[in-house]
C-alpha positions as CSV (number, residue, x, y, z in Angstrom):
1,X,0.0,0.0,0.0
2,X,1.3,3.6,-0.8
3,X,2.4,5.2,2.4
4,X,0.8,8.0,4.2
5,X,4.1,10.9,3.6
6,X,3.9,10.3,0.2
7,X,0.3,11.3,-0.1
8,X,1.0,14.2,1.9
9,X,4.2,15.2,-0.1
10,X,1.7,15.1,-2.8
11,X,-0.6,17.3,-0.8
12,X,1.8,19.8,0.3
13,X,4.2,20.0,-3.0
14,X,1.9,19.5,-6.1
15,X,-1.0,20.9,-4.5
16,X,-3.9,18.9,-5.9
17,X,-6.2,20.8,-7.4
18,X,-7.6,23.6,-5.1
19,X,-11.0,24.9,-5.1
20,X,-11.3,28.7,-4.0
21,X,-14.8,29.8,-2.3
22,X,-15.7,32.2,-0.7
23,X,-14.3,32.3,3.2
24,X,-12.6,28.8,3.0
25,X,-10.5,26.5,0.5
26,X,-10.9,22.8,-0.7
27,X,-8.2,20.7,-1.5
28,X,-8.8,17.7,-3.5
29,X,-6.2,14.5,-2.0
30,X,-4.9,11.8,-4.3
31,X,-7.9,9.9,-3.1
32,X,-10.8,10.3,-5.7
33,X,-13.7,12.2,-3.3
34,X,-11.7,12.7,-0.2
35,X,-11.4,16.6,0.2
36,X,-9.6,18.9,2.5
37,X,-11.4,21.8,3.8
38,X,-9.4,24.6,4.7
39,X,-11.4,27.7,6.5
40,X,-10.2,31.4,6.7
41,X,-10.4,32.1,10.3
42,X,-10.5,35.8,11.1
43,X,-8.2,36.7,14.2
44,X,-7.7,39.7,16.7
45,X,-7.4,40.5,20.1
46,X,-10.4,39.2,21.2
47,X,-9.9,35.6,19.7
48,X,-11.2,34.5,16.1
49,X,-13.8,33.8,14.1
50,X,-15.0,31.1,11.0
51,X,-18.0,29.8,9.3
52,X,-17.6,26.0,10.1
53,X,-20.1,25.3,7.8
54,X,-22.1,27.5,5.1
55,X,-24.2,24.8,2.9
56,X,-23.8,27.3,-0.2
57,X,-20.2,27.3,0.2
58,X,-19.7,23.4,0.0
59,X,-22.2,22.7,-2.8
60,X,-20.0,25.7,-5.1
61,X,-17.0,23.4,-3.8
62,X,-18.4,20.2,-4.7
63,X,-19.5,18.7,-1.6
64,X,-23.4,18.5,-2.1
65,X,-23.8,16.1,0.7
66,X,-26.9,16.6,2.7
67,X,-25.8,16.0,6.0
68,X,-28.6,15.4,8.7
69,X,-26.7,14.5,11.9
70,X,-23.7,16.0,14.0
71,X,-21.9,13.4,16.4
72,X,-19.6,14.1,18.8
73,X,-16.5,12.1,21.0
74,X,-14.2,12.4,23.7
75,X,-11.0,11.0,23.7
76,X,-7.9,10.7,25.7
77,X,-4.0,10.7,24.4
78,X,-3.2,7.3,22.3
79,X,-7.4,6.1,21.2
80,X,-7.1,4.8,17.7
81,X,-10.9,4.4,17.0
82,X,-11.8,2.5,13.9
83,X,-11.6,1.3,10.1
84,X,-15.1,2.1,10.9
85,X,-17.7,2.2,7.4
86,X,-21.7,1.2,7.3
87,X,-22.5,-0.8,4.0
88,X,-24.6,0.1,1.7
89,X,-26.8,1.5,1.4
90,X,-26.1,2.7,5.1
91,X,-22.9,3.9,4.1
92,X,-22.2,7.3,5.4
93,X,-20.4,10.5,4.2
94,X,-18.6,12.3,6.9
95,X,-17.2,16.2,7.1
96,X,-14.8,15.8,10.1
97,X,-13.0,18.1,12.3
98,X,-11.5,18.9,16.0
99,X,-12.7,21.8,18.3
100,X,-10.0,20.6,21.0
101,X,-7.0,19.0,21.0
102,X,-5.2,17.1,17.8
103,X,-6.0,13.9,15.9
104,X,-4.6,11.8,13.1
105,X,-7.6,11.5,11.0
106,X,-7.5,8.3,8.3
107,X,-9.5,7.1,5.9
108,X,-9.5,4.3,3.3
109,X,-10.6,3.8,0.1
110,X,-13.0,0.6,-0.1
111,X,-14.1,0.9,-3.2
112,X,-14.0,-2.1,-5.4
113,X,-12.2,-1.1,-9.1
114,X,-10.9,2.0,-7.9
115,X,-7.7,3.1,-8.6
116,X,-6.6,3.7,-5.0
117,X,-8.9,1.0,-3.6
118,X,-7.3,-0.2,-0.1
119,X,-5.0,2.5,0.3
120,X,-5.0,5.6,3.1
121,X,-4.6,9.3,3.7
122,X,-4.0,10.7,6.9
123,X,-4.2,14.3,8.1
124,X,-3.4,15.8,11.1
125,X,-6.5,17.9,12.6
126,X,-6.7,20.1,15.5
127,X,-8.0,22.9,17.2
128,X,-5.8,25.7,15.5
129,X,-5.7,25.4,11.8
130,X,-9.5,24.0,12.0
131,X,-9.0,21.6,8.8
132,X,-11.8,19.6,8.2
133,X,-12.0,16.2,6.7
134,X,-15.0,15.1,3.9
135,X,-15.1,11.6,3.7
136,X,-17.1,10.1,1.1
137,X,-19.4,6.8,1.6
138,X,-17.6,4.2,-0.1
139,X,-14.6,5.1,2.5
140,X,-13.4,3.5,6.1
141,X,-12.4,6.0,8.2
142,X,-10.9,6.3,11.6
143,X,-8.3,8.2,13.9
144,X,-5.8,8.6,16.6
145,X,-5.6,10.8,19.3
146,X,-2.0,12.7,19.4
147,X,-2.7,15.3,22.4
148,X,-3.6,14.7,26.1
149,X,-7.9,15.0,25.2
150,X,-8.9,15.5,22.4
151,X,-12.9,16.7,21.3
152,X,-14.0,15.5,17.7
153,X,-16.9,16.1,15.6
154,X,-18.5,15.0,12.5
155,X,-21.4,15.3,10.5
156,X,-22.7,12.4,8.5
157,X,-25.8,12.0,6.3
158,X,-27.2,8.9,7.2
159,X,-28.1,7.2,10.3
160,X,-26.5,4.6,12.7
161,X,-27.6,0.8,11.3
162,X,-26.1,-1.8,13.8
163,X,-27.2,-4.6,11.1
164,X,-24.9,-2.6,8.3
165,X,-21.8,-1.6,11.1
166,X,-18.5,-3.2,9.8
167,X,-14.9,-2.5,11.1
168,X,-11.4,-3.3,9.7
169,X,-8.8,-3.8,12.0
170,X,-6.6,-0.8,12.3
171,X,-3.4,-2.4,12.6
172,X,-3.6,-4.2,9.8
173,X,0.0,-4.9,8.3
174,X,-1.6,-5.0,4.7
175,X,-2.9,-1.4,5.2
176,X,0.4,-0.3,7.0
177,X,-1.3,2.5,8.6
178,X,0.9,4.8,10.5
179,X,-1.2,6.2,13.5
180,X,1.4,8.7,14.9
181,X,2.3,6.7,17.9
182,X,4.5,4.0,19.4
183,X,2.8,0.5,20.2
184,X,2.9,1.1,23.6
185,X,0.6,4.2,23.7
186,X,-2.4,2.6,21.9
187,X,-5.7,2.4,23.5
188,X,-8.1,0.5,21.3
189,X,-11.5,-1.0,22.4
190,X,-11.8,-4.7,22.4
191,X,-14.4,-4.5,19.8
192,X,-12.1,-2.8,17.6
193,X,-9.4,-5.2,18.2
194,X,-11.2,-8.0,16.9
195,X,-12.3,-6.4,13.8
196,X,-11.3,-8.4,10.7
197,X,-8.4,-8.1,8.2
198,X,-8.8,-5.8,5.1
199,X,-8.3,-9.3,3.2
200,X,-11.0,-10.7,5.3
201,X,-13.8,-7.6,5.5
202,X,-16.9,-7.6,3.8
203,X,-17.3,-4.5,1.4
204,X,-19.8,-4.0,-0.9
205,X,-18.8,-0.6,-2.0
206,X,-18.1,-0.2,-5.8
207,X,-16.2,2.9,-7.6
């Protein structure tokens, strides 16, 4: 699988195409669908100011997701939470971001006959640059927790299915995901421990 710093050397050095709208910037990633979302935040004195999320703004930049639910976690220094992904037609798109502290935010491309299918892109999220994260359905997605807490939120447009709820396990040697932190730091739920192999998942996605 292609590593994580080469996508990001790609996302830093060729710049991907960028989409310029009003009040923020998206940034397309080597992963067909996965976007970047970059805000203008607005600073003085008094602290700072950004639009988080302006419907008009997203649909101009491509992302006409019609989201219907905001969910929230708490985490604590070294949580890796995930390859989480509904099937479909349960599958969920997800705009991501952090209001406090800093995550490693993944996601995975399970798209049978795509180009990049099984491979990742991480991105560092946090509480100062504001980046956001939209995650297509058709997409795992998951992420590590690189401060002391951490608060993270995402919108999705569809609801929780238990019946449709699949995992992939994170460490997964195939998938060679680099979580930004040594062995000894992880704190993974026992659910997510026992999740399948990428070889072994059921996906029904196609590209």
């Amino acid at each position: 699988m292609r590593s994580n710093f080469a996508y990001c050397r790609r996302y830093l050095i060729l710049q991907l195409e960028i989409h310029f709208i009003e009040l923020m910037k998206i940034f397309e990633t080597p992963l067909s669908g996965l976007l970047i979302v970059e805000p203008d935040i607005f600073k003085d004195p008094r602290g700072y100011f950004f639009e988080s999320y302006k419907k008009s703004n997203y649909i101009e930049g491509g992302i006409q997701t019609e989201f219907i639910q905001d969910n929230e976690s708490k985490s604590v220094k070294g949580v890796v939470r995930g390859i989480h992904y509904q099937l479909a037609p349960y599958a969920q798109a997800k705009l991501a971001r952090v209001v406090q502290g800093v995550v490693y935010d993944v996601a995975v491309d399970l798209r049978r006959n795509s180009p990049t299918f099984g491979e990742w892109f991480g991105l560092e999220l946090d509480d100062k640059n504001k980046k956001q994260l939209y995650i297509p359905p058709g997409f795992g997605h998951g992420f590590s927790v690189l401060s002391e807490t951490a608060i993270f939120i995402y919108k999705c447009d569809n609801l929780y299915n238990k019946a449709s709820e699949r995992a992939i396990n994170a460490f997964d040697p195939q998938l060679g995901i680099d979580w930004q932190l040594k062995e000894s730091e992880w704190k993974v739920s026992e659910k997510d421990k026992d999740a399948p192999l990428f070889k072994d998942a059921e996906i029904n996605f196609v590209y």
